[in-house]
C-alpha positions in Angstrom: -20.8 15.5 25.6 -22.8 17.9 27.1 -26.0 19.5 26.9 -26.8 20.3 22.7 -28.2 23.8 22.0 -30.6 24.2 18.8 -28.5 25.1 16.3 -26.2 21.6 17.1 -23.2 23.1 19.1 -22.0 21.1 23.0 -21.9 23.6 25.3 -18.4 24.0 26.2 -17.0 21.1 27.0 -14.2 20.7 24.6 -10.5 22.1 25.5 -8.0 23.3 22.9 -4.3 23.5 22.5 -2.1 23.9 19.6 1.3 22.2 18.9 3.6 22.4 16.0 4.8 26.0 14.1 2.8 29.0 14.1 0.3 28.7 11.0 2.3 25.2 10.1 0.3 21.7 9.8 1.4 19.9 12.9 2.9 17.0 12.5 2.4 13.7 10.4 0.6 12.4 12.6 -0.4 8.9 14.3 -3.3 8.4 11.6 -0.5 7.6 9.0 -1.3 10.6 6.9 2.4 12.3 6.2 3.1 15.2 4.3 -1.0 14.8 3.1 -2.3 17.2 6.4 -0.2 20.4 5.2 -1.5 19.6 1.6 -5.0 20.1 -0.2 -7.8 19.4 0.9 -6.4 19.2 4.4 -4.3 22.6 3.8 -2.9 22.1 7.6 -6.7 22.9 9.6 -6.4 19.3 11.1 -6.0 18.5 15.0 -4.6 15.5 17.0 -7.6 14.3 19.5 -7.4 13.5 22.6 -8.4 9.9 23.6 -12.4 10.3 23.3 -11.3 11.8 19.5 -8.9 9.5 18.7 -10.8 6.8 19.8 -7.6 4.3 19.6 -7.4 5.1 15.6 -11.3 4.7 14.6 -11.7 8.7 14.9 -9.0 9.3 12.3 -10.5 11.2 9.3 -13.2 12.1 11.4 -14.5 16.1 10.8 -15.5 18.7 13.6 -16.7 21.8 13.2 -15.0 24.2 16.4 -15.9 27.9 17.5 -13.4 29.7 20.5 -15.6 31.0 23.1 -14.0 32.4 26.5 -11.1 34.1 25.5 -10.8 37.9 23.9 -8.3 37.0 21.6 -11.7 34.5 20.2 -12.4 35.0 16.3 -16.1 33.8 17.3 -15.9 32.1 13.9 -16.5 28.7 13.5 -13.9 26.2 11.4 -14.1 22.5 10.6 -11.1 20.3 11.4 -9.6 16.7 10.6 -8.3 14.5 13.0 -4.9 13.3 11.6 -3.2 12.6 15.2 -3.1 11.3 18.5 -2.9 13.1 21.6 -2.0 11.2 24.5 -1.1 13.3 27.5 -1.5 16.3 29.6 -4.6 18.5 29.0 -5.6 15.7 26.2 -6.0 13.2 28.9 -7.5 15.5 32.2 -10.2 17.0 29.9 -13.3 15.1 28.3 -12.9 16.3 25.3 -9.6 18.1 23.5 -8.4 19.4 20.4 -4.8 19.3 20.0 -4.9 22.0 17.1 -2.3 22.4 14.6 -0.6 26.0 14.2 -2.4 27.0 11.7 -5.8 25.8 13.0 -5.5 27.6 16.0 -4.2 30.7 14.4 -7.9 30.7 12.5 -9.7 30.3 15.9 -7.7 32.6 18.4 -4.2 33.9 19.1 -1.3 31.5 19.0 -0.4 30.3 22.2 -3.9 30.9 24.3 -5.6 28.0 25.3 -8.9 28.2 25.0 -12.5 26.7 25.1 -14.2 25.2 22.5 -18.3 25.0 21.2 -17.9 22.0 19.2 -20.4 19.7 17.1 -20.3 17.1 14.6 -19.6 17.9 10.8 -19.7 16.2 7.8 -16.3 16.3 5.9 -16.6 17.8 2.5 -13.3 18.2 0.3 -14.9 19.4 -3.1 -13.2 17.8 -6.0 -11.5 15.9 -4.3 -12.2 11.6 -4.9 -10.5 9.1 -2.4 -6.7 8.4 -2.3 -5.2 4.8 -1.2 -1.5 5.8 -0.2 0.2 2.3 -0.3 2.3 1.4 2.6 5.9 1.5 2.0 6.2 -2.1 3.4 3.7 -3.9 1.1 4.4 -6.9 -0.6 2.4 -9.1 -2.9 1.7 -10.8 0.7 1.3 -7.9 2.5 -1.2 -5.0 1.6 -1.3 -2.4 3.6 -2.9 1.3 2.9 -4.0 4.6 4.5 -7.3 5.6 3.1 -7.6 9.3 2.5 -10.4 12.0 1.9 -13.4 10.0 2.8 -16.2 12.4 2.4 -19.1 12.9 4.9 -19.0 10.7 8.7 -15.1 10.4 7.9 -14.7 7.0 10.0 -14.9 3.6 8.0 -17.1 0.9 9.3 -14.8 -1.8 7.1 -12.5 -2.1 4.0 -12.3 -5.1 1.5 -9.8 -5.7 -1.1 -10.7 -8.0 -3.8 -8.0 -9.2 -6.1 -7.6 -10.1 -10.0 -9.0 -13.2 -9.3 -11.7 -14.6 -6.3 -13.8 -12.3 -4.2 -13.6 -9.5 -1.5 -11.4 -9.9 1.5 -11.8 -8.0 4.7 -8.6 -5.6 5.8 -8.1 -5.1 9.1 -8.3 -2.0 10.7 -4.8 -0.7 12.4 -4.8 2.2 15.3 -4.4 5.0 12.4 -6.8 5.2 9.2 -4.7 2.3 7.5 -5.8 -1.1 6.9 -3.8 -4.2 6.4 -4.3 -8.1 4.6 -2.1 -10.4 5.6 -3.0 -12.9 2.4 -0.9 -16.0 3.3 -0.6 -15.9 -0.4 0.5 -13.8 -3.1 -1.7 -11.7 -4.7 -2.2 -9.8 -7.7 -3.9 -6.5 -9.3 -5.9 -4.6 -9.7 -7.4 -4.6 -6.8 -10.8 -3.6 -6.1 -11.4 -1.6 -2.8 -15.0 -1.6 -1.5 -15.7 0.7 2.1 -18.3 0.7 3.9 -19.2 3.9 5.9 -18.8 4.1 10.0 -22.7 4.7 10.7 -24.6 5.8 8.0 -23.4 2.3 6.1 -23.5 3.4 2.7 -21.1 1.8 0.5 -18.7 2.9 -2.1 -16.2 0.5 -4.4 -13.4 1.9 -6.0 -13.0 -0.3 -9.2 -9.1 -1.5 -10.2 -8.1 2.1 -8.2 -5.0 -0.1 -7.2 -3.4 -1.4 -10.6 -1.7 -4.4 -11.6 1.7 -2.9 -11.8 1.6 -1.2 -8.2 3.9 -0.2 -6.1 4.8 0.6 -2.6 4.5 3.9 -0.8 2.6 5.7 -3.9 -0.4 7.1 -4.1 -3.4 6.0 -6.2 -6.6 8.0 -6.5 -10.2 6.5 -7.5 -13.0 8.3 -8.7 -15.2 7.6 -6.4 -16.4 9.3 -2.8 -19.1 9.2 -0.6 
Protein backbone atom coordinates (compact mmCIF):
# COMPACT_ATOMS: atom_id res chain seq x y z
CA UNK A 1 0.00 0.00 0.00
CA UNK A 2 1.08 3.30 -0.39
CA UNK A 3 1.58 6.31 1.33
CA UNK A 4 -1.87 6.90 3.97
CA UNK A 5 -3.29 10.45 3.91
CA UNK A 6 -5.08 11.75 7.28
CA UNK A 7 -8.29 10.99 6.79
CA UNK A 8 -7.19 6.96 6.18
CA UNK A 9 -7.36 6.75 2.29
CA UNK A 10 -3.94 4.93 0.09
CA UNK A 11 -3.16 7.16 -2.39
CA UNK A 12 -4.03 5.60 -5.52
CA UNK A 13 -2.70 2.54 -5.79
CA UNK A 14 -5.66 0.33 -6.30
CA UNK A 15 -7.04 -0.54 -10.01
CA UNK A 16 -10.68 -1.31 -10.79
CA UNK A 17 -12.63 -3.36 -13.26
CA UNK A 18 -15.99 -4.60 -13.29
CA UNK A 19 -17.24 -7.98 -14.63
CA UNK A 20 -20.64 -9.50 -14.73
CA UNK A 21 -24.17 -7.51 -16.02
CA UNK A 22 -24.60 -3.88 -15.77
CA UNK A 23 -25.99 -3.12 -12.08
CA UNK A 24 -26.12 -7.22 -11.62
CA UNK A 25 -24.07 -8.93 -8.55
CA UNK A 26 -21.27 -10.63 -10.39
CA UNK A 27 -20.96 -13.93 -9.98
CA UNK A 28 -21.16 -16.56 -7.05
CA UNK A 29 -18.06 -16.29 -6.53
CA UNK A 30 -14.85 -18.35 -5.34
CA UNK A 31 -15.61 -17.50 -1.49
CA UNK A 32 -18.61 -20.04 -1.64
CA UNK A 33 -21.22 -17.35 -1.15
CA UNK A 34 -24.03 -18.26 -4.08
CA UNK A 35 -27.01 -16.49 -4.74
CA UNK A 36 -26.13 -14.67 -0.96
CA UNK A 37 -23.90 -11.59 -2.91
CA UNK A 38 -27.06 -10.33 -5.07
CA UNK A 39 -29.12 -10.64 -1.79
CA UNK A 40 -29.34 -8.42 1.54
CA UNK A 41 -27.05 -7.32 3.27
CA UNK A 42 -24.70 -7.79 0.30
CA UNK A 43 -27.40 -6.33 -2.28
CA UNK A 44 -24.70 -7.05 -5.14
CA UNK A 45 -21.82 -4.02 -3.91
CA UNK A 46 -19.24 -6.93 -3.50
CA UNK A 47 -15.98 -7.33 -5.69
CA UNK A 48 -13.68 -10.26 -6.56
CA UNK A 49 -9.88 -9.25 -5.38
CA UNK A 50 -7.12 -9.64 -6.96
CA UNK A 51 -4.40 -11.88 -5.33
CA UNK A 52 -3.13 -9.30 -2.47
CA UNK A 53 -7.34 -9.14 -1.73
CA UNK A 54 -8.05 -12.51 -1.96
CA UNK A 55 -5.26 -13.54 -0.18
CA UNK A 56 -5.73 -17.41 -1.30
CA UNK A 57 -9.39 -17.33 0.50
CA UNK A 58 -8.40 -15.54 3.96
CA UNK A 59 -9.64 -12.08 2.46
CA UNK A 60 -13.14 -13.43 1.73
CA UNK A 61 -15.74 -11.37 3.76
CA UNK A 62 -13.31 -8.82 4.14
CA UNK A 63 -14.87 -4.88 3.74
CA UNK A 64 -13.19 -1.89 1.76
CA UNK A 65 -14.30 1.22 1.58
CA UNK A 66 -13.42 2.63 -2.44
CA UNK A 67 -13.65 6.30 -3.99
CA UNK A 68 -13.03 6.63 -8.19
CA UNK A 69 -10.52 9.27 -8.70
CA UNK A 70 -8.97 9.91 -12.31
CA UNK A 71 -11.71 9.57 -14.55
CA UNK A 72 -14.68 12.23 -15.36
CA UNK A 73 -17.23 9.78 -15.43
CA UNK A 74 -15.96 9.54 -11.19
CA UNK A 75 -19.06 9.91 -8.75
CA UNK A 76 -16.21 11.13 -6.22
CA UNK A 77 -18.35 9.26 -3.62
CA UNK A 78 -17.02 6.76 -1.62
CA UNK A 79 -18.74 3.05 -1.25
CA UNK A 80 -17.87 0.03 0.90
CA UNK A 81 -17.48 -3.37 -0.76
CA UNK A 82 -17.30 -7.26 0.11
CA UNK A 83 -14.98 -9.53 -1.31
CA UNK A 84 -16.98 -12.55 -2.39
CA UNK A 85 -14.52 -13.74 -5.37
CA UNK A 86 -11.27 -14.38 -6.78
CA UNK A 87 -9.59 -12.63 -9.44
CA UNK A 88 -6.83 -14.33 -10.93
CA UNK A 89 -5.63 -12.86 -14.18
CA UNK A 90 -4.98 -9.93 -16.31
CA UNK A 91 -5.12 -6.44 -14.60
CA UNK A 92 -5.86 -8.42 -11.20
CA UNK A 93 -2.43 -9.96 -11.36
CA UNK A 94 -0.13 -6.80 -13.16
CA UNK A 95 -1.49 -4.35 -10.54
CA UNK A 96 -0.68 -4.32 -6.66
CA UNK A 97 -3.85 -3.92 -5.75
CA UNK A 98 -7.34 -4.59 -7.84
CA UNK A 99 -10.91 -4.61 -7.45
CA UNK A 100 -12.71 -6.80 -9.72
CA UNK A 101 -16.15 -4.87 -9.16
CA UNK A 102 -19.35 -6.26 -9.73
CA UNK A 103 -21.92 -4.47 -12.16
CA UNK A 104 -23.62 -2.85 -9.89
CA UNK A 105 -20.68 -1.77 -7.71
CA UNK A 106 -19.05 -0.05 -10.40
CA UNK A 107 -22.15 1.47 -11.69
CA UNK A 108 -22.17 3.39 -8.00
CA UNK A 109 -18.53 4.47 -8.51
CA UNK A 110 -18.26 5.50 -12.25
CA UNK A 111 -19.69 4.65 -15.67
CA UNK A 112 -19.96 1.07 -16.70
CA UNK A 113 -17.23 -0.05 -18.72
CA UNK A 114 -14.35 2.67 -17.63
CA UNK A 115 -11.63 1.39 -15.75
CA UNK A 116 -10.59 3.42 -13.29
CA UNK A 117 -8.39 4.30 -10.22
CA UNK A 118 -9.20 3.77 -6.91
CA UNK A 119 -8.54 5.73 -3.20
CA UNK A 120 -9.00 2.80 -1.07
CA UNK A 121 -8.81 2.09 2.81
CA UNK A 122 -9.83 -0.35 5.28
CA UNK A 123 -13.51 -0.58 6.58
CA UNK A 124 -15.23 -2.24 9.13
CA UNK A 125 -18.19 -4.34 7.65
CA UNK A 126 -21.46 -3.40 9.24
CA UNK A 127 -24.76 -5.15 7.96
CA UNK A 128 -27.38 -3.69 10.55
CA UNK A 129 -29.73 -6.35 11.67
CA UNK A 130 -28.32 -8.68 10.29
CA UNK A 131 -26.81 -11.82 12.85
CA UNK A 132 -24.34 -14.46 11.27
CA UNK A 133 -25.56 -17.28 8.77
CA UNK A 134 -23.89 -20.89 8.60
CA UNK A 135 -24.91 -21.99 5.00
CA UNK A 136 -24.26 -25.90 5.26
CA UNK A 137 -22.46 -27.48 2.54
CA UNK A 138 -24.42 -29.49 0.23
CA UNK A 139 -21.96 -32.46 0.76
CA UNK A 140 -22.02 -32.77 4.60
CA UNK A 141 -22.53 -35.76 6.29
CA UNK A 142 -22.60 -36.69 9.96
CA UNK A 143 -18.74 -37.25 9.06
CA UNK A 144 -18.31 -34.42 7.16
CA UNK A 145 -19.17 -30.79 8.29
CA UNK A 146 -18.59 -28.39 6.11
CA UNK A 147 -19.95 -24.57 6.10
CA UNK A 148 -19.60 -21.00 4.58
CA UNK A 149 -19.77 -18.53 7.34
CA UNK A 150 -21.65 -15.37 6.34
CA UNK A 151 -22.12 -11.69 7.53
CA UNK A 152 -19.31 -11.56 9.99
CA UNK A 153 -19.50 -7.99 11.23
CA UNK A 154 -16.45 -5.68 11.64
CA UNK A 155 -12.53 -7.02 10.35
CA UNK A 156 -14.66 -9.54 8.17
CA UNK A 157 -11.70 -12.29 8.12
CA UNK A 158 -11.80 -15.21 10.75
CA UNK A 159 -8.78 -16.03 12.72
CA UNK A 160 -10.41 -19.75 13.45
CA UNK A 161 -13.76 -21.68 13.64
CA UNK A 162 -14.64 -24.54 16.25
CA UNK A 163 -17.50 -26.77 16.22
CA UNK A 164 -18.43 -28.51 19.34
CA UNK A 165 -20.94 -31.23 19.20
CA UNK A 166 -23.87 -32.73 21.46
CA UNK A 167 -21.48 -34.36 23.35
CA UNK A 168 -17.32 -33.60 24.17
CA UNK A 169 -15.68 -30.24 23.54
CA UNK A 170 -14.66 -27.74 20.69
CA UNK A 171 -13.03 -28.94 17.62
CA UNK A 172 -11.08 -26.79 15.21
CA UNK A 173 -12.40 -26.55 11.39
CA UNK A 174 -10.23 -26.01 8.91
CA UNK A 175 -10.09 -23.21 6.88
CA UNK A 176 -10.66 -23.92 2.87
CA UNK A 177 -9.48 -21.21 0.07
CA UNK A 178 -13.17 -19.54 0.28
CA UNK A 179 -14.85 -18.38 3.71
CA UNK A 180 -15.96 -22.09 4.37
CA UNK A 181 -14.56 -24.34 6.83
CA UNK A 182 -14.52 -28.10 7.03
CA UNK A 183 -14.25 -31.16 9.99
CA UNK A 184 -13.31 -34.18 8.83
CA UNK A 185 -14.55 -36.06 12.36
CA UNK A 186 -13.39 -39.66 11.60
CA UNK A 187 -16.52 -40.24 13.44
CA UNK A 188 -20.05 -39.45 13.32
CA UNK A 189 -21.33 -36.69 14.88
CA UNK A 190 -24.33 -35.21 16.24
CA UNK A 191 -26.28 -31.79 16.95
CA UNK A 192 -26.60 -29.14 17.83
CA UNK A 193 -23.59 -27.98 17.23
CA UNK A 194 -22.02 -25.12 18.83
CA UNK A 195 -19.96 -22.72 16.54
CA UNK A 196 -17.43 -20.55 18.38
CA UNK A 197 -15.12 -17.77 15.87
CA UNK A 198 -12.56 -16.07 16.71
CA UNK A 199 -11.94 -12.77 14.90
CA UNK A 200 -8.88 -12.30 12.20
CA UNK A 201 -6.85 -9.55 14.31
CA UNK A 202 -8.79 -7.85 16.78
CA UNK A 203 -9.34 -11.65 18.40
CA UNK A 204 -12.50 -11.13 19.97
CA UNK A 205 -14.64 -14.01 20.17
CA UNK A 206 -18.23 -14.85 19.53
CA UNK A 207 -20.14 -18.48 20.05
CA UNK A 208 -23.16 -19.16 18.37
CA UNK A 209 -25.03 -21.50 20.80
CA UNK A 210 -26.93 -24.81 19.11
CA UNK A 211 -27.22 -22.25 15.73
CA UNK A 212 -26.79 -25.74 13.88
CA UNK A 213 -29.71 -28.09 15.21
CA UNK A 214 -29.93 -31.63 15.88
CA UNK A 215 -32.11 -32.36 12.90
CA UNK A 216 -29.89 -30.47 10.22
CA UNK A 217 -29.48 -30.74 6.94
CA UNK A 218 -27.38 -30.15 4.07
CA UNK A 219 -27.16 -27.11 1.84
CA UNK A 220 -29.60 -24.95 4.28
CA UNK A 221 -29.09 -22.10 5.83
CA UNK A 222 -29.07 -21.57 9.68
CA UNK A 223 -28.88 -18.12 11.30
CA UNK A 224 -27.59 -17.44 15.05
CA UNK A 225 -28.16 -14.46 16.99
CA UNK A 226 -25.10 -13.51 17.50
CA UNK A 227 -22.40 -11.00 15.63
CA UNK A 228 -19.42 -9.29 16.33
Amino acid sequence: MKKINAAGWADADAGATWYGEPEGAGSTGACEYGVAVANPPLYAMVSAGGPSLFNNGKGCGTCYEIMCTGNPACSGSPITVTITDECPGGPCVSEPVHFDLSGKAMGALAKPGQAAQLLKRCAACLYQGTKIAFHVDAGSTPFYVAFVVEYENGEGDLASVEIQPASGGFMPMQEMRSAEWKLNSGSPLSGPFNVRLTSGESRKVVVAQAVIPADWKPDQIYRSIVNF
